[in-house]
N, C-alpha and C positions, 0 to 999 in steps of 0.2 A: 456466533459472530466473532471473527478471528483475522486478527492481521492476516495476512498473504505469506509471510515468512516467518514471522515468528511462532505463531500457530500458540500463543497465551491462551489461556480459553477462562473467558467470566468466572472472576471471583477468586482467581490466580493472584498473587502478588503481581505488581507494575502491570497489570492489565489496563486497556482502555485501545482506544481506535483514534488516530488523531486526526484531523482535517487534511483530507490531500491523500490519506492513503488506501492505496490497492486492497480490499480487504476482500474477505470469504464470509458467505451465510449457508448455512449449511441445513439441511431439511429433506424432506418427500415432497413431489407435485411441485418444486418449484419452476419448472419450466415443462416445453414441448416433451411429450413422451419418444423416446429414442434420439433425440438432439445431442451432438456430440461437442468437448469444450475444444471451440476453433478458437485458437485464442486472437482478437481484432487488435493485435500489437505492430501496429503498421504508424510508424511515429511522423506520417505524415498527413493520417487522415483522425477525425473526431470521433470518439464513442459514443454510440448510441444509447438513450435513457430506455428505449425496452428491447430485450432480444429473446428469441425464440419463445414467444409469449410472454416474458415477463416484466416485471417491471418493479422498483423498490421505492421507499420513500421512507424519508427519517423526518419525524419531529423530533426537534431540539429540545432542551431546559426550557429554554425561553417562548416555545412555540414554536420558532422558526420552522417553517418545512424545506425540507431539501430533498432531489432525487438523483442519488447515484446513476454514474453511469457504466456500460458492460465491458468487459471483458471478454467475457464467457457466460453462459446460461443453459447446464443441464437441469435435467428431475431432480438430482440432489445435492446442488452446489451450484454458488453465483459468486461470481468475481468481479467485483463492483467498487469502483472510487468514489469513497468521501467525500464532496465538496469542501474547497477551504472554506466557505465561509460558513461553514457547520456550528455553530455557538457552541462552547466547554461544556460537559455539565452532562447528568444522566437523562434523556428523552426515550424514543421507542422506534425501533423498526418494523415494517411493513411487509411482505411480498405480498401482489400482487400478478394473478393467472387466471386464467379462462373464466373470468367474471367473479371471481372468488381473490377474496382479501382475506390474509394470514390475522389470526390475533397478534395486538401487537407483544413484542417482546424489546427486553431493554436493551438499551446499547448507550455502550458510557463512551463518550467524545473526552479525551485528554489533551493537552497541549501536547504532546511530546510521546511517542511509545513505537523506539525503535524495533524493527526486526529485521535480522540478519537474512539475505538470501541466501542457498543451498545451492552446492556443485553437488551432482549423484548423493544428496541426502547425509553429506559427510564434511566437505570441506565448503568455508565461505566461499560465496560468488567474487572473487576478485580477481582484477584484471589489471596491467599494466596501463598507464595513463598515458607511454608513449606510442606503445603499439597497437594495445586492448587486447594482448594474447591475454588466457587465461593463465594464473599463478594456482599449480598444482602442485603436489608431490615430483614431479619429475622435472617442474618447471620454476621453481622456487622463486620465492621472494627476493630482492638482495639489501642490503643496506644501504639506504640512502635513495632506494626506488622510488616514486612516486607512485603508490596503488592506489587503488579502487572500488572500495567496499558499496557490493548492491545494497537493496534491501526498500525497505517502505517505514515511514511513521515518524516521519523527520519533523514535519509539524505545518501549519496551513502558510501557502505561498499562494495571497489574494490578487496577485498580480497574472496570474495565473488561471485560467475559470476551470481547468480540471476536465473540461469536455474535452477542446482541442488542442494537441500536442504543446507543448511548453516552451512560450515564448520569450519567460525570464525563468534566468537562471541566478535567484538570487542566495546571498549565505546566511542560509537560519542557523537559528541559535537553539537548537531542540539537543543537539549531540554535548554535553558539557564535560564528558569524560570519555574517553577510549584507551583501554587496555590491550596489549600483547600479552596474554601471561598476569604477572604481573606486574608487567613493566607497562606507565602509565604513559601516551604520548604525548607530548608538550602543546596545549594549545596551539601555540603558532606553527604546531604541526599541520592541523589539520586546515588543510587548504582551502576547502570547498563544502560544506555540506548541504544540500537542497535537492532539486526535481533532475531527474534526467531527461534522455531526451522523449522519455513516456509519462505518459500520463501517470500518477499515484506510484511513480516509482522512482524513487532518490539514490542517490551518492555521496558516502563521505571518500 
């Protein structure tokens, strides 16, 4: 069980999965045999809670049960957001397929547990704020830009139900520090941090 971009994996330092984000569960038999990952990133329509057979479910610390909904659903990987109102605290994940339920296995819910999106597995996903070109090597940054870092695990936005596309775009406070280098940006730099316009997927 792995954020979506940061790809921590259990029992790493700063691991955990926070409410709201896009995450991965990774296994055999988790869905339809030969089902390929279409990924359902249509930011005007809701995610469904099972696809191609499958389906998840997280108890919290508390009890609470919650069920992710899809992204995507092959045999061996599920892309599936967090509900915000997932309770803090270590509980158990589920899969759920062709009449068969997985043993559970842990999964630790933290307030806070960014991960950075990927351009070709090399450079952050970041984007100008005026135009949304992508900011590459050939296309550079400039000083005083206004960008736009992808990514997931910003932290839970209950205003929000995580099913259908995101209706508030409000500023958490999960991000408390961001570096260039290390050169550290000034608070009142960072503009915005919260949900984009997908599901389990944020913007600072």
């Amino acid at each position: 069980v792995q954020n979506n971009y940061s790809y921590i994996l259990p029992g790493a330092p700063n691991y955990g999965i926070a409410p709201g984000t896009l995450f991965i569960v990774v296994g055999t038999g988790l869905a339809t045999p030969g089902s390929q990952a279409a990924p359902l990133q249509d930011p005007t329509k809701a995610l469904p809670q099972t696809w191609n057979g499958s389906s998840v479910t997280v108890t919290a610390a508390d009890g609470t049960v919650v069920h992710p909904v899809f992204y995507y659903a092959i045999p061996t990987q599920l892309g599936v957001v967090l509900p915000s109102s997932t309770p803090i605290g270590t509980g158990t994940i589920t899969v759920s397929f062709g009449g068969q339920t997985s043993q559970p296995a842990p999964i630790k819910v933290v307030w806070s547990a960014f991960g950075f999106d990927f351009y070709n597995g090399a450079l952050a996903a970041v984007t100008d704020n005026a135009d949304g070109h992508l900011i590459t090597t050939t296309k550079s940054a400039k000083p005083g830009e206004i960008i736009v870092f992808w990514g997931a695990g910003d932290g839970a936005d209950t205003k929000n139900d995580d099913v259908d596309p995101p209706s508030h775009f409000d500023n958490l406070g999960g991000i408390t520090a961001l570096y260039f280098g290390s050169v550290q940006v000034p608070t009142a730099n960072i503009l915005y941090q919260g949900r984009s316009q997908y599901q389990g997927v944020d913007q600072i």
